[in-house]
Each structure stands twice: as C-alpha cells, then as structure tokens.
N, C-alpha and C positions, 0 to 999 in steps of 0.2 A: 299318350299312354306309355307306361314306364316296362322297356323290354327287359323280361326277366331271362337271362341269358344261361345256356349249360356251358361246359366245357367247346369249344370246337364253334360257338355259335357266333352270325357277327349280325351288326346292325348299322344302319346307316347313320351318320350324324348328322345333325338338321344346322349344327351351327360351328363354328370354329374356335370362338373361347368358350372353353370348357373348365369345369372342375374334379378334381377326381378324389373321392373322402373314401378313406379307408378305416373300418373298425374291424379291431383285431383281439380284442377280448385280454390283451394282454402284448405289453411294449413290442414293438417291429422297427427295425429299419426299413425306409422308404425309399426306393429311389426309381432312377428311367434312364434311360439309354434310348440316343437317337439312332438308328440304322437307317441303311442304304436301300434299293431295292428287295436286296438279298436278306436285307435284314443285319447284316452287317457294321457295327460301330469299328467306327475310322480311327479310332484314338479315345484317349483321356475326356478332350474338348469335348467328347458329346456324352459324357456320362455326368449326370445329374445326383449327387449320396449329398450326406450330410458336412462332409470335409469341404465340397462345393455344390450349394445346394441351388444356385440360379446359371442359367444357360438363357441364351436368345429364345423367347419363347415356351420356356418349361423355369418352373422353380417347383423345390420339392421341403420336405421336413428339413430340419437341422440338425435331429435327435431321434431317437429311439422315444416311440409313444404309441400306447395302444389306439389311439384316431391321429390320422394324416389327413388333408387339405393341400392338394397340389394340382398348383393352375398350369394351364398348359394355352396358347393361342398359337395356332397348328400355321395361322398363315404369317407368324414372326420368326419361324423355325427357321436354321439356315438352311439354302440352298441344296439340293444332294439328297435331303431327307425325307423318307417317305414312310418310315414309322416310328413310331416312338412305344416303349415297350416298358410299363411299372413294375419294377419289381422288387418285394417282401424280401428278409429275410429277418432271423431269430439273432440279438445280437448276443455274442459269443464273453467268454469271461467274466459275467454279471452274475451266475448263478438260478438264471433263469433256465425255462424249458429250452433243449435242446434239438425238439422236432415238431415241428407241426401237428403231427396225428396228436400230442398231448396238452393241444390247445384248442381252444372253438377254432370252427371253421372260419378264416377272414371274407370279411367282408366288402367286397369294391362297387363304387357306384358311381356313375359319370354324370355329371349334372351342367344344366347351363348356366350361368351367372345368374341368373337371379334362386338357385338352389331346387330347381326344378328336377327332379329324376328321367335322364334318358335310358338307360340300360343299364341294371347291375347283375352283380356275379356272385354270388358263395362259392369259393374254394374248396368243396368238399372232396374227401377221398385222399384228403394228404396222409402220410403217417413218418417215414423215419428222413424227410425232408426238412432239411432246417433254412431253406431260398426255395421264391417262387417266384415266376415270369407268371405274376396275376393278369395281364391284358393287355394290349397289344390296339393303338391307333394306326390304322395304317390307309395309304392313299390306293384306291382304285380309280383308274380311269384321272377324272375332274370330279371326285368326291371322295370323303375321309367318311371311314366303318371303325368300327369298335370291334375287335375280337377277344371274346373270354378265352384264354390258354389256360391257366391252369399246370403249367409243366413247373412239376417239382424236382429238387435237384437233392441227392442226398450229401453230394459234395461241398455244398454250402455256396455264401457266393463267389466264391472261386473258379467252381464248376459252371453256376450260371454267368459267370462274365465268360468263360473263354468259349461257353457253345455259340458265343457271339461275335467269337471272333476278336474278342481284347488281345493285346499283347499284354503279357507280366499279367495275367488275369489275377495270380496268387499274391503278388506283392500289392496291387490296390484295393481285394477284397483286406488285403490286412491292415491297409491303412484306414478306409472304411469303417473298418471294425474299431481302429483305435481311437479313431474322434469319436465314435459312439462312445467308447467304455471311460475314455479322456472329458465326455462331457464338457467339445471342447465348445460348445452353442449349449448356455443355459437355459434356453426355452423354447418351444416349438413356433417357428414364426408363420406367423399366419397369411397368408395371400394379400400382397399390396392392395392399398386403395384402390377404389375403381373412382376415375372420372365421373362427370354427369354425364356422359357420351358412354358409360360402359366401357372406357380400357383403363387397364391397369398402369398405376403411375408406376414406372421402372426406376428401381435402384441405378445409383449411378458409382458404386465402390464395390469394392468385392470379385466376385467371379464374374459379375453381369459385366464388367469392361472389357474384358478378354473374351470377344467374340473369336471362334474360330477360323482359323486359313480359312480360303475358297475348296472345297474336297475335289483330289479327281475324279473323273468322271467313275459313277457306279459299274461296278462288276457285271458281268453278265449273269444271269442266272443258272445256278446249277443243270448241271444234265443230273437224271435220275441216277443212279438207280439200282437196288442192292438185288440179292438175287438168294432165297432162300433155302433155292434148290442144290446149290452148291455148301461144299465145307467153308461159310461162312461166307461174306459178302465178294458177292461177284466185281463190283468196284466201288469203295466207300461213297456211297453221298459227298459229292465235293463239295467243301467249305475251304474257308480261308488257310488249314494247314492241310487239307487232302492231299495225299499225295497222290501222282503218277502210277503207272501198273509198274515201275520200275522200282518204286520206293525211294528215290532219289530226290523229290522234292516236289512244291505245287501244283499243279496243273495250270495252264495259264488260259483262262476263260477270255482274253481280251480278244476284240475283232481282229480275222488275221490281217494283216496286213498294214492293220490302222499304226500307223505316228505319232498321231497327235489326236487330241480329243476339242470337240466345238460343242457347243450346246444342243442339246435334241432341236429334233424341229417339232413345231408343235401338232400335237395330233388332228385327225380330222373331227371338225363339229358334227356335233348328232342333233339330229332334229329335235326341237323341241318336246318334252314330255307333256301328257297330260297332267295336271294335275292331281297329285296322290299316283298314277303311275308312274313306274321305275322308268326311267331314259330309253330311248331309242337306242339297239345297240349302234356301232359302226366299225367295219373292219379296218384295220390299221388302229383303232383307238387305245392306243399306248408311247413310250416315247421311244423317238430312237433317230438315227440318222437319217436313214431311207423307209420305204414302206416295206419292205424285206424286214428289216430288224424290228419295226414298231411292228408285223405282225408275229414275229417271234415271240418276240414279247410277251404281248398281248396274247398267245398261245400257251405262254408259261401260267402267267396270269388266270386263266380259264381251267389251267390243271390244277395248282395250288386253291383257286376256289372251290370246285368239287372235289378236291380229298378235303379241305376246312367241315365244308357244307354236310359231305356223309360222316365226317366224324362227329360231327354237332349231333345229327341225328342219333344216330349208333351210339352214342355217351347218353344223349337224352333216353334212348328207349332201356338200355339196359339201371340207368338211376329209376326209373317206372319200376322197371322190374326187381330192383333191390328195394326200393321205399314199400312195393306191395310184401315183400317177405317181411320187412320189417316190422310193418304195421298187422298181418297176421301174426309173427312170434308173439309181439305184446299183446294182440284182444284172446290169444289162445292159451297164452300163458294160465289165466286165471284160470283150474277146470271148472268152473262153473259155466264159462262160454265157449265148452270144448262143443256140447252138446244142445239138441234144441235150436230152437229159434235166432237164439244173441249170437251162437257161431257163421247159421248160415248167414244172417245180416253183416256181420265183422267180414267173412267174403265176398260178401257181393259189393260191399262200403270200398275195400279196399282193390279188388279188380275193377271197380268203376273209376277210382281215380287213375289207376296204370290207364288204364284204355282212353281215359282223356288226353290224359299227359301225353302217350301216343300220337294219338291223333294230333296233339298241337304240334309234336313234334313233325309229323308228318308233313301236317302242311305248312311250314316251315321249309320244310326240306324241298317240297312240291314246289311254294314259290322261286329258291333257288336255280332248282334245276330248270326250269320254263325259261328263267333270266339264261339262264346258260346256253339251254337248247337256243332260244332266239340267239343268243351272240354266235353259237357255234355254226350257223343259217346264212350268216351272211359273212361268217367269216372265213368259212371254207370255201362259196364258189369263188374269192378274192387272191387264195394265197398262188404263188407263183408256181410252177413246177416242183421246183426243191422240194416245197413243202406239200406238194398236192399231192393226192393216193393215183392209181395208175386210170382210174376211171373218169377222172377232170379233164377236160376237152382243151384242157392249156396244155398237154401235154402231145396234143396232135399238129399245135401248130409253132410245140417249139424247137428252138435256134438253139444251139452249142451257144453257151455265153463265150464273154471274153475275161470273166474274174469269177472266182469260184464266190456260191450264196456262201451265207452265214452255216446253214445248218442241212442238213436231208433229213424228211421221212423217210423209217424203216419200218410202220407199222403204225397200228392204233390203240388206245389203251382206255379199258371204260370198267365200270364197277356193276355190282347183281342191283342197284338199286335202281341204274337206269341203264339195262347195255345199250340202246338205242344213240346215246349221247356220245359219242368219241371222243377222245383228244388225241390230235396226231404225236407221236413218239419220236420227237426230233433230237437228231446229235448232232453236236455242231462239227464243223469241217475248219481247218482238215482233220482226220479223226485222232481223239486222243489215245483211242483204246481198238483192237480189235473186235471184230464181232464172231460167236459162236453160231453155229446154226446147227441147234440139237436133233442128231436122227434118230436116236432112241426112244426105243418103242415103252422104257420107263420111266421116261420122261415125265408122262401124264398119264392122265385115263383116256383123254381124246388120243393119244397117240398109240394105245396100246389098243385101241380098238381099230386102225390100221395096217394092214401085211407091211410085215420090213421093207420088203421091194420096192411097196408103192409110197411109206413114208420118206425110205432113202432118196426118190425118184424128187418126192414136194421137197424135201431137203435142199437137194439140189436146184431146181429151181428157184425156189427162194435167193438161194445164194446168186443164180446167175442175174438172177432180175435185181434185186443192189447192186451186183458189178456194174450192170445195163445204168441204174443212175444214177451213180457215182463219174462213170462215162461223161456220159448226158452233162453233167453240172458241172466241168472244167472245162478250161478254155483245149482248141486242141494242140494235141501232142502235149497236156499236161497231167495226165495219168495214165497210168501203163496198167492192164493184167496180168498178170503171169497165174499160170493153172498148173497143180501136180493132179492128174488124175492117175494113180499106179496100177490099176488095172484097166482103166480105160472104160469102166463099167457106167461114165456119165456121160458118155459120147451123145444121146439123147437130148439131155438138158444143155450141154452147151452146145449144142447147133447154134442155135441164133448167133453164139458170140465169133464161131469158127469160121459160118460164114459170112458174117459184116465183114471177117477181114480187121477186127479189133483188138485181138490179141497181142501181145508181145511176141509169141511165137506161139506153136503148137503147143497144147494138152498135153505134159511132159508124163509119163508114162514107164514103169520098170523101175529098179533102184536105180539104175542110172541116170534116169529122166528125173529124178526124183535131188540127187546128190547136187545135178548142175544146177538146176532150177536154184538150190539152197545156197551153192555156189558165189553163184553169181549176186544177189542179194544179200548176201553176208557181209560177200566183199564191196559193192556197195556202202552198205552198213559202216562197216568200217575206215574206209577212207573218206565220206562224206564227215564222219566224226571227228576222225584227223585232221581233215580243215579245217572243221570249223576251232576247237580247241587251240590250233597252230594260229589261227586269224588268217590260211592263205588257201580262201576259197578258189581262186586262180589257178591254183598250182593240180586241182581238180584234171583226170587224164579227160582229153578229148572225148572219148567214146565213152566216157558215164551222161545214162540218161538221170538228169538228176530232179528230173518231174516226179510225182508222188508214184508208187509206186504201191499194188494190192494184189497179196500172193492168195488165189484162193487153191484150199487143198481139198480133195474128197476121200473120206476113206478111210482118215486117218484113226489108228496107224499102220494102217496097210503101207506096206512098200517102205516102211520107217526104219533104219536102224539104229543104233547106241548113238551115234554119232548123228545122223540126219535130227533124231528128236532133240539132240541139245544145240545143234544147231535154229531147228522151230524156235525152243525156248528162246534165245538169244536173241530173235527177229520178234518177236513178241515183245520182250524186255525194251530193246534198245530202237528197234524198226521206227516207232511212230514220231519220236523226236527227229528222226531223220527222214521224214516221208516214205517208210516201209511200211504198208499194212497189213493186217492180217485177217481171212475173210475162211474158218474153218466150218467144215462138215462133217461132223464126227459122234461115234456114239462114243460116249463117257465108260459104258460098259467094258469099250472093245477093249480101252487102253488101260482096265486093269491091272493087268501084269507089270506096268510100271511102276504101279503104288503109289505111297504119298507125292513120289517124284515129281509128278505132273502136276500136283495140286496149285500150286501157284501159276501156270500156262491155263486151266481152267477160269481161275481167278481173277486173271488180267484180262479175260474174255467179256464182253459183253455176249449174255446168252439169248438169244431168241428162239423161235419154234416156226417149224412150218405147218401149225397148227394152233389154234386159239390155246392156249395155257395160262393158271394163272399166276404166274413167278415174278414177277418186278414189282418193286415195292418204292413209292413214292418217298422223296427226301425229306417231308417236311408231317407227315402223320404214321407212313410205314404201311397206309391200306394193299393188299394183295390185289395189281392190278391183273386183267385180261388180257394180253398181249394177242394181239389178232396181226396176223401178218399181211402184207400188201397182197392183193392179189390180181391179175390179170384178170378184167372180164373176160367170160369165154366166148371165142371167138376171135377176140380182137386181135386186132395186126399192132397194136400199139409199139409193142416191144419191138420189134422189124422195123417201125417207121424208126423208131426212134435211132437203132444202132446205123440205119442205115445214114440218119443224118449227122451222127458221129464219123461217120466213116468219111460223107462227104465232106466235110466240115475238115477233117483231117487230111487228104487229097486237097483243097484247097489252100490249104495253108503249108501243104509242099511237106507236111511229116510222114 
C-alpha cells in the first residue's frame, strides 16, 4: 500500500534501491545532497545537480525538466552517510516562473525498481519560494525512512545549500544554475540499465570515478535550543557556522577530550520482530564509541523523531482543516446551495472528510508515539547517572568517575500531544554556555501562580541541585563552586552544599564578598587566556586552580555594581572557553534599570524554570517544548548521599 505522506511525515522503506520521479507541471532542477548525522553535507563531493549529476550510489537529472527519475541505492552510498536529501529548484534566467506558489504543486514519489509506489508527497503550501528540500532518506537505528520536508527557501538555492551547511553555498548554486541555462547536458538521462539480478550497470567516466576522501567522523548533534521568551534567541540552534555566546567563532560539538577518531562500535542487536511488527526497541541502539555516547545518541534521535512525528500531525490536521474551508467556499459559493438541503449535505460531505483525514492522521501519530514510549522504557532504566533524573536508583550507588560523561541531564522536555512521554534535556559537558535559572513570577502563568518567596526558594534549589551534579560527574578536585549570595537570603537552599564541605569557599556575601568572588575569577579568566594564546601553559602561577570552574549567583542584581555587572558580562562572554561557568538566579525584571545593556548576558544564558514552562524550542521543527525541571523525590537523601560522596571522593584523593 502506497503511503500518502503530509509535510513532517515519515515512513519506513522496505527495500534499499529505490527510485525517486518527480513531476512538476513545469521545468525544475533536480538534485540531492548527502549529509551526516546532523544532516550536514561535508563538501562539493556529496552534492549531486546537473553540472554533476552521479555520486556513489545517487545519480540525478542532467537538466531542468518538468519529470525527474533519480535512482538512489542507499547501501552504495559512501561511508559517513545517513541521509540523503532531494532537492527542487526553479531555474533562474530562462524566463520562466520565478516562485513556486505560481506553479502546480510538485510532485515526489519514491518507488522500488520495478516502479511500485512506496510513499509520495505533494508539496503544497509553497508560494514566494523558488528551492525546496522535497524529502529527505534518512537512517534510523539499522533501517532507512522516507521523510516529506517540504521546507521551502525564498532565497533560492543558495539559501538551501548553505542551511546545510555547504561552503561558498552562493558560488555553487550559481554554477548550478549556469549548466542549467548553458544547457550544458542536452537531454535528461535516464537511470542506468538494471542487470537480470536488479543492480544498476554503473558509468565508469564522468563524476562516477571520483568517489569521495573517507569523511571524518560525524559531528555530534546539536544542543537545542532557542528561547522565545527572551529579545530574540536565547542561543542560536547550532549548526556548522553557530557561533559561541562570545560571537567569535563556532562552537566545537567534538567529544572533549577525543584525538583521534575510530569507527563506531557497532550497536546492540534487538530481538527479532514479529512479522509486520515494528523492532524490538534496545537501549544504546545507536552508534558511538562507548555506550554513554550510543545512548546520547540515540536520545537525540528519540527527540528529532517526536518534533518530525507531532509536526507530521499538526500539518496533517490543520490541511483537514483548510481542505474543509475550501471545499465549503466552493459548494457555498453557488447561492442556490446556501440554503436547504444541498448546503446542509455540502457540511456534513465536507466535515466528514476533515474528521477522517484526522483521524488518519491521528493514528499515525498514535503508532509513533507507542514506538517512542516503548524505546523511551527501556532506554531510560539503562542511561547512566549523567543522564538519569534524580529518581533512578543508579544514582544511589554512584562513584565520582575519573573522566567527565559526554553530556548532563538538566531537565525533561515533552509536548500537549503526549506529556507522559519525556525526552531528557541533555548539554553536553564541559558547558558551552551558562545556564539561567528564571525566578520571576512573569515568567509564566505556573510561576505567577506562586509567592516570590517560595518561587525564589524552588529557584534556588534548582540551581543548587545542578551544582550537586555537575559535582557528582567530574573526576575529583576537577570542578570548583564558587557562590555570590549578597544578602545571604539562600542560606536555606545551600545547606547541603555548605555542609558536604564542597564549596570553594563560603557563600560570598555584601559588595565585598561579591567584588572578590568576581575578582578572583576574572583574573583566572584572564591569565588562563594568556597562556594559552602565548603557547606557555607552564608559565601558569602555582596556586591557579585551573579545573573547571561554576560561579553560581543569587539575587542578581542585588549586591551588583557598574563594575561587578561588566565584570558578570565578561565571565559570561569569555568564562567557558576557559573553564569559567556560569550558573544565574535572577528575575529579568529586577535588572531593568540596566536596560538593553544586559540583553546580550540574558542571551548567552541558557534559560530554565523551577517550574514546568513552556519556552525552548527544538532545532530542527521550532515546536514550544515543556521544560519540566529535575526534581528531588520528596523525602529522599539522595542529594546528601551524593555530595557526601563527592566530598569523600575528594578527601581521598588528598584535594
């Protein structure tokens, strides 16, 4: 049965040579691009247009034509690659239309060699778009899914190469374009012979000899996460040119520590499926080097599928709902079916189909999320500390490591369609960005329906329980607290830290306590930079502790002056390249009187809530997720066990 797909939707593929036919009502260029995990194309080599239209595994048109025919066999593809991405555009200087909305809607359909239909797509909804990322092969687990995209680009494709991460994305879209209008292939070549065995005889001249280098190893995947609560994104969705909260250059996503890069190991087998049932899930089922990073992974993976999965729906129900308006203007159009019998029949004709359409859509969405919930079942009692919420039983019997994980849970994040369903809210370590922890009561509606006192109070707590496992997940004596409390009004909340005996020092306190605390950490700051720029880490003074280091502050800006606040900024700015963190408690309110001043220290913040809110928006659909904060079962000693065995752990190791 041939899956009729919306925007957002995906589907399994049954077989690995595929074909993909495009009709477009009117001339398109054709092409595809291989990416990485990330979705990222590495170069030139893995872009597939008409200038060079065959790659290992993908050949595409040679010209601009309103039907395309381009084969793809997913297991010739090089090494690295884990999707492959079609994409339209309108070619330029012809005299033709220059946007989509002023042409039929194109049409894509994936078929298997013998011309079978697995899943197609209509493009609809385009309008001053003249390139489109039509669909998207990509590998989950040990199987390859189809996803309709649909993302259209008004930039043309210039714009769709570089959200991919091309270099010079403007100088190839315009070579692109000129073998189009150059006509410099007089005919559309059609997909090689097939064998009696079904594979295709492979050209041996042209682009097909020039397989590509070996790629290094794939990027890690983004951390989320934009924040709409803020004057504008709290820190870009990182991609290939993101920068830093510094603005000085990319963020570097690689494992810390790592050197050299080997091949994933391969992931664990899942039990056999039933027949026509979906796979057994298994936790770690993803690739990586250890089972830490293959469950990363595969946590990424499990996030990007439920924003795909609710946006598939959410597009499907609201086209129900524009198709039903449509189809009422026309049967109502005529007054003769305003009234009577033929109107009420043309409403119930046409809410019978929305409510179908619905419903398919639904369960669609239904099946999904079941596959999700089961993976997210067995993949949470599996994940280690790092990753676990405070209520996993790994977290009672564990050890101070001796190398910091990959990433930390700071929360969990899930959508209205299933809150039940979680995905843990991982940043990787060591941090790139600080974290915000909003006290303000206008924050939300859940936070305004709490006393200041008592939100200030969950504030703080929040913050001290991250400090706690941040602690927890470095080796010891290799992260430090430091705390500005200026009135001292958290003395409460950081009990537990005061008394493990886990500070840097006391709860700094008064502008004084406030100036050293900033002091000392500046100048940190700045002599660790000196080295490193100099090449003479050596020359480094004895008594710099030069382990990671996490200033949290409450209050602010109480106890702030002109000077201590651009001192903040500066540790903000420059801190985390040099293991300086930052870990704020602050209503956004208070610090009005500063004005725009602040706005970029807001910005560099990653924001969180000590309250369900729903502010962080995924990198790859933009859905408003639910940020639910970690929280201490009540009752539990956990927090105590834990700092107490930091403490030990620190004692033993003579820091």
């Amino acid at each position: 049965m041939t899956a009729e797909l919306v925007r957002g939707q995906n589907h399994t593929l049954p077989q690995t040579r595929l074909e993909i036919r495009v009709s477009a009502g009117t001339p398109v260029v054709a092409g595809a691009t291989l990416g990485d995990e990330r979705g990222t194309v590495r170069g030139v080599e893995w872009i597939a247009h008409p200038g060079s239209p065959q790659l290992p595994g993908l050949e595409v048109s040679q010209q601009a034509a309103a039907d395309h025919r381009l084969a793809v066999d997913l297991e010739a593809l090089p090494g690295g690659v884990h999707r492959v991405t079609v994409l339209l555009a309108l070619p330029v200087g012809v005299g033709g239309p220059t946007r989509f909305g002023a042409v039929p809607a194109p049409f894509v359909a994936v078929t298997g060699l013998d011309g079978a239909e697995i899943a197609t797509f209509t493009l609809t909804g385009l309008d001053a778009e003249s390139a489109v990322s039509a669909l998207e092969l990509y590998r989950r687990r040990d199987a390859w899914k189809v996803r309709a995209v649909g993302q259209g680009y008004a930039g043309g494709l210039a714009e769709m190469l570089a959200d991919q991460g091309v270099a010079e994305a403007a100088g190839l879209a315009g070579s692109i374009q000129e073998a189009v209008t150059r006509s410099l292939a007089r005919s559309v070549a059609p997909p090689p012979p097939r064998t009696p065995g079904g594979d295709r005889v492979r050209h041996t001249t042209g682009a097909a000899d020039h397989r590509p280098p070996t790629p290094p190893p794939a990027p890690e995947p983004p951390e989320p996460l934009t924040d709409p609560a803020t004057t504008g994104p709290a820190h870009p969705a990182p991609g290939p040119a993101a920068a830093g909260p510094s603005g000085t250059g990319p963020i570097n996503y690689a494992h810390p520590g790592r050197q050299h890069a080997a091949p994933p190991m391969p992931p664990p087998t899942a039990p056999p499926a039933q027949p026509g049932q979906p796979a057994q899930p298994v936790a770690g089922d993803a690739t990586g080097w250890s089972m830490d990073e293959r469950l990363y992974n595969q946590i990424w993976g499990m996030f990007e599928d439920l924003a795909r999965a609710v946006a598939a729906y959410r597009s499907a129900v609201d086209f129900a709902e524009s198709r039903m308006d449509q189809e009422l203007d026309r049967a109502l159009s005529d007054p003769r079916n305003r009234i009577g019998g033929a109107g009420d029949h043309a409403r119930e004709t046409a809410r019978a189909k929305r409510d179908e359409l619905t419903s398919r859509a639904r369960e669609a969405l239904d099946r999904d999320l079941a596959q999700l919930a089961a993976e997210s079942a067995v993949v949470e009692p599996a994940l280690p500390a790092a990753y676990a919420g405070w209520g996993n039983p790994v977290w009672h019997a564990h050890r101070v490591p001796m190398e910091i994980p990959m990433a930390l849970r700071i929360g969990d994040l899930h959508l209205p369609e299933r809150t039940d369903l979680r995905i843990p809210l991982l940043v990787r370590l060591p941090l790139e960005r600080g974290i915000w922890v909003d006290s303000g009561r206008a924050a939300s509606e859940a936070a305004a329906l709490i006393d200041t006192d008592r939100l200030r109070r969950l504030a703080m707590e929040t913050a001290v329980a991250h400090a706690a496992r941040l602690l927890a997940v470095y080796p010891p004596g290799e992260f430090a607290v430091h705390v500005i409390d200026p009135a001292g009004s958290a003395a409460g909340p950081l009990a537990p830290l005061v008394e493990a005996g886990v500070l840097a020092g006391p709860p700094a306190a008064g502008p004084g306590g406030v100036a050293s605390v900033l002091a000392h950490l500046t100048r940190r700051v700045d002599l660790v930079q000196m080295a490193v720029r100099a090449g003479a880490a050596d020359s480094l003074p004895p008594d710099l502790d030069t382990g990671e280091q996490l200033l949290v502050v409450n209050d602010f800006p109480h106890g702030f002056d002109d000077r201590a606040v651009t001192q903040l900024r500066y540790l903000a700015d420059e801190g985390p390249s040099v293991g300086v963190h930052l870990l704020m408690v602050a209503d956004r309110e208070e610090a009005s009187a500063y004005g725009p001043v602040l706005d970029p220290l807001w910005r560099s913040l990653l924001r969180i809530t000590p309250v369900a809110d729903s502010h962080l928006a995924d990198p790859w659909v933009g859905h408003a997720w639910t940020y639910e904060p970690l929280t201490i079962p009540p009752g539990s000693r956990v927090l105590e066990q834990v700092l107490a065995a930091v403490a030990a752990a620190r004692r033993a190791a003579g820091r």
